[in-house]
N, C-alpha and C positions, 0 to 999 in steps of 0.2 A: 588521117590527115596527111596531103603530101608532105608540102614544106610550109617550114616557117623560119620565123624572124627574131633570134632574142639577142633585141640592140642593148649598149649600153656604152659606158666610157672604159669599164675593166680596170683603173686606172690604182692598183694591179686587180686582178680577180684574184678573188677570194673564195673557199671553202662553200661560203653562201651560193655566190653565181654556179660554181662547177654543181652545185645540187640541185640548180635550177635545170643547170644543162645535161647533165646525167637524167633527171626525171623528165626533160622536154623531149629528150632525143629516144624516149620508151615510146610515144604515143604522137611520133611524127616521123615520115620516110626518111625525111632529110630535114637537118635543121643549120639554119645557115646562123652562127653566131656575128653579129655585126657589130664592129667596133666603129664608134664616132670619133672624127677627126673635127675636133672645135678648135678652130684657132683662136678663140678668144679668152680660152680657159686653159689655165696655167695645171701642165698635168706634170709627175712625178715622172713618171713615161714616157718615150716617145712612141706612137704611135707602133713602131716596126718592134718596140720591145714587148707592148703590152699584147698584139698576136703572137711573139713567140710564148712568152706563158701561157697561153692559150693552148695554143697546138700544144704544147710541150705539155700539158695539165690533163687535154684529152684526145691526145693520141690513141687511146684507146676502144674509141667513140668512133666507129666506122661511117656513123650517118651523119658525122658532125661538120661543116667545114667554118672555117673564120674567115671574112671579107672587113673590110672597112668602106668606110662612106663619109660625105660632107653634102653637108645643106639636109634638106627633111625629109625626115623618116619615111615619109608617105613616096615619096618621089626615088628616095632606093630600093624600097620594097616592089612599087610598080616596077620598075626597072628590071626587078627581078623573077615578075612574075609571080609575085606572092601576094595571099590577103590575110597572113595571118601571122600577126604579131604578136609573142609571146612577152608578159611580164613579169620580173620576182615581187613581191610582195613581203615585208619585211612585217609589219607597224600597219595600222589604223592610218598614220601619215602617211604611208607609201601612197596606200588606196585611196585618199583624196588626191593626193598630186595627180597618177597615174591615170585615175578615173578623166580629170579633167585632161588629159593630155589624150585617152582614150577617144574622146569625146571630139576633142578638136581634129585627131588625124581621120575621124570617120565622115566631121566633115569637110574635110578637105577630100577625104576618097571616101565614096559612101561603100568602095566595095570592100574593104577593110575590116578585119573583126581584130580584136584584142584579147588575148584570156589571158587572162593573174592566175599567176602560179605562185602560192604561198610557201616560203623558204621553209626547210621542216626544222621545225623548235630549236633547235642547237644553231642555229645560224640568226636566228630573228633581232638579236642587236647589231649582228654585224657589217660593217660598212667596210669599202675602198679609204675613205674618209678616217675612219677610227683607227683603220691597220696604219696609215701612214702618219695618223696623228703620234699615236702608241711607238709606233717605231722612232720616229725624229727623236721624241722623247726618250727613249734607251728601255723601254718598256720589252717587252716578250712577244711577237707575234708569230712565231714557229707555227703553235697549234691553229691559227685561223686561217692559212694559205700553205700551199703545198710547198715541200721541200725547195724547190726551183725557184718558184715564188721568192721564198722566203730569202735563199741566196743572192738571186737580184735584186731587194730591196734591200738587203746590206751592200753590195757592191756599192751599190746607187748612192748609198750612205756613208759608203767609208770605211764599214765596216765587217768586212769581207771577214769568211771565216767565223765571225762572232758564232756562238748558237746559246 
């Protein structure tokens, strides 16, 4: 496969995504990770922090690059010359939501294919959502997001240095 697409909000990435994108970026030339810019969706992040955790998580990753995007998926992807959209898959929920989201940007571009990549077991409750929930709350989230990660969500909170 040349390239593909694994969008999302990142809003931080976590342990879960980086083993979507470790495992996507084995069986794709290139994979372009995209980050969505919702203005209407109130993120922890701004947009320029949540690529540097990115890069900074997979610097490693020679065939990785992060872009960002606004407005639909199907319409950055073309843009990009891509038909193939990569998804995590967490839950049984994931795969209804995604399925139907799958569904709608094929028809909106029928040339478009989607493949669900299912997060491996250690990752499968875990959310953007729960780490920031966890964190606000004074909970422990070191072990679900990487070192950097982890440091900028304290920052972010106040709570610099914490570990």
């Amino acid at each position: 496969m040349k390239t593909a697409v694994y969008p999302g909000s990142f809003d931080p990435v976590t342990r879960g995504h980086l083993d979507v994108i470790k495992r996507s970026s084995k069986i794709c030339d290139e994979l372009i990770v995209a980050v969505i810019h919702n203005p209407n969706k109130k993120s922890m992040f701004e947009l320029h922090e949540r690529v540097a955790m990115i890069e900074n998580s997979i610097k490693d990753l020679g065939n990785v690059k992060v872009d960002t995007f606004v407005g639909l998926l199907t319409d950055y992807v073309t843009s990009k010359n891509v038909n193939v959209i990569i998804k995590g898959l967490r839950a049984v929920t994931d795969f209804e939501y995604e399925f139907q989201m799958a569904l709608m940007n094929k028809g909106i571009c029928s040339e478009i294919e989607t493949l669900f990549m299912m997060t491996s077991p250690e990752y499968s409750f875990l959310s953007s959502s729960l780490v920031k929930e966890v964190a606000v709350l004074g909970g422990r989230v070191n072990e679900f997001v990487t070192d950097y990660v982890y440091d900028q969500i304290m920052n972010k909170l106040g709570k610099g240095g914490e570990k």
